[in-house]
C-alpha beads as a LAMMPS data file, in Angstrom:
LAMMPS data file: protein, C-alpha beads

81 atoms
80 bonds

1 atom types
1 bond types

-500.0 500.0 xlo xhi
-500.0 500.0 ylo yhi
-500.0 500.0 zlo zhi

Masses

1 110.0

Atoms # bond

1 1 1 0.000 0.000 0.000
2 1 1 1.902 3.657 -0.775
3 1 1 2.506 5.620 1.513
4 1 1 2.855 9.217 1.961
5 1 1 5.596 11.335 2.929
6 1 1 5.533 15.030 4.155
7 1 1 8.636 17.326 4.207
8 1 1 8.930 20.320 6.266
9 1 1 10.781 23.408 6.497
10 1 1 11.906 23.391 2.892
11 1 1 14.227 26.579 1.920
12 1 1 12.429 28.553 -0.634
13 1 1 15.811 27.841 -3.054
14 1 1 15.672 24.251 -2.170
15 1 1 11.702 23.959 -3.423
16 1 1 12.265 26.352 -6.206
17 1 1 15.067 24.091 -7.312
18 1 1 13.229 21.531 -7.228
19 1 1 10.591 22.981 -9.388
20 1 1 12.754 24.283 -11.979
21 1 1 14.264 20.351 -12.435
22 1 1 10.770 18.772 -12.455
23 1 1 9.836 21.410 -15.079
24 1 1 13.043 20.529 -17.080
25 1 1 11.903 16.812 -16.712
26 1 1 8.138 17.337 -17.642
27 1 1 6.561 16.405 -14.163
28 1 1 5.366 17.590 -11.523
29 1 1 7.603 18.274 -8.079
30 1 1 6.105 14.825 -6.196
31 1 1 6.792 12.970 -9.348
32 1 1 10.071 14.140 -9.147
33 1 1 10.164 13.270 -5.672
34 1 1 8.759 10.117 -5.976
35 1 1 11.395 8.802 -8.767
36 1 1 13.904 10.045 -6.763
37 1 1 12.844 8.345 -3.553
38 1 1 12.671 5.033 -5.459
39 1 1 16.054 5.263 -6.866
40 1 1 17.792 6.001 -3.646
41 1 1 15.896 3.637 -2.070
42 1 1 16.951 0.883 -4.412
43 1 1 20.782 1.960 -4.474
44 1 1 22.598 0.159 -1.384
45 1 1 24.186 2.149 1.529
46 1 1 27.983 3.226 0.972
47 1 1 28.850 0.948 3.815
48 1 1 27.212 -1.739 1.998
49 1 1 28.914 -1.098 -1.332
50 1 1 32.123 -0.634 0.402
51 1 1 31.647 -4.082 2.246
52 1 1 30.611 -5.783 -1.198
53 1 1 33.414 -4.319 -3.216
54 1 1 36.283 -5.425 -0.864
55 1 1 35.598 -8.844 -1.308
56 1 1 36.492 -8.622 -5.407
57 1 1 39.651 -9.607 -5.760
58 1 1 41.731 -8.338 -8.432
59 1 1 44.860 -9.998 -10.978
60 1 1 46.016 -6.150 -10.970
61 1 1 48.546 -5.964 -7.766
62 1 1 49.543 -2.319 -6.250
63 1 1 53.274 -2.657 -7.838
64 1 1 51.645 -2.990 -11.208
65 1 1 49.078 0.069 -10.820
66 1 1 51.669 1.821 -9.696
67 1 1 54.016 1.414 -12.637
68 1 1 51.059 1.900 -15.197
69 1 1 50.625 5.362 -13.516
70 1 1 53.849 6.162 -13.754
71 1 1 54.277 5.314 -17.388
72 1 1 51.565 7.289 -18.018
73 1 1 51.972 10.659 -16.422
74 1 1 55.535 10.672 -17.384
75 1 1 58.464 11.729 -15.867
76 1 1 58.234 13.439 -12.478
77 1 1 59.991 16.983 -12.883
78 1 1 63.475 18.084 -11.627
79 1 1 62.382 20.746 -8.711
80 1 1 65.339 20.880 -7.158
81 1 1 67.950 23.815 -7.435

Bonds

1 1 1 2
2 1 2 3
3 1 3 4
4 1 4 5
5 1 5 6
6 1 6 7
7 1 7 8
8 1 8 9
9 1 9 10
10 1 10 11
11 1 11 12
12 1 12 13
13 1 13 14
14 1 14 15
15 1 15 16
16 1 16 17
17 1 17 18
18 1 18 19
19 1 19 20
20 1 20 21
21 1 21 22
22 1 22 23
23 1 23 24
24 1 24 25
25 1 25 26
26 1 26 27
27 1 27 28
28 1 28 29
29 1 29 30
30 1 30 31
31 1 31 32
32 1 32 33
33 1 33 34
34 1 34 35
35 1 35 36
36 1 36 37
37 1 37 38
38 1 38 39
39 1 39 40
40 1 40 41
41 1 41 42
42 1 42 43
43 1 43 44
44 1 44 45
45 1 45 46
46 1 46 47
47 1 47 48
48 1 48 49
49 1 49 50
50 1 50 51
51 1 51 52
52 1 52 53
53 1 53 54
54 1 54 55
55 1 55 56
56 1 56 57
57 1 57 58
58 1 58 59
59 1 59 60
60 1 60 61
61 1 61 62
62 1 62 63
63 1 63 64
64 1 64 65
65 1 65 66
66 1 66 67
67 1 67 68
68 1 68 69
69 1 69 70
70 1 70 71
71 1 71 72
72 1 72 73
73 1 73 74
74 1 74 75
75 1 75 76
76 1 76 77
77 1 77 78
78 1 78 79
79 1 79 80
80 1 80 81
């Protein structure tokens, strides 16, 4: 069953910023709202991302990054006098 959500003490530049982008997207401000409610809803906590992604391993080690980023910024320059 949906539910309905009420948000106070709105800045008038946080509302009218929200207007302007439902405008720009052809709906209405609790359309807006609502889509954007769903998505972050259905996008996982950083925490949870965090914990997910540290259990990927990679074949890439540090060493290797490391010498890829080197090779491709270049030399580092002489700064000494």
């Amino acid at each position: 069953m949906p539910k309905t959500v009420q948000i106070r003490d709105l800045d008038d530049d946080v509302y009218a910023g929200l207007v302007r982008r439902a405008a720009e997207a052809g709906v209405s401000v609790p359309e807006l709202l609502r889509a954007e409610a769903a998505r972050l809803a259905a996008r996982p906590t950083v925490e949870a991302w965090l914990t997910r992604t540290r259990r990927r391993s990679s074949p890439v080690g540090r060493a290797e990054i490391q010498a890829t980023l080197d090779e491709l910024r270049g030399a580092w320059p002489d700064v000494g006098g």
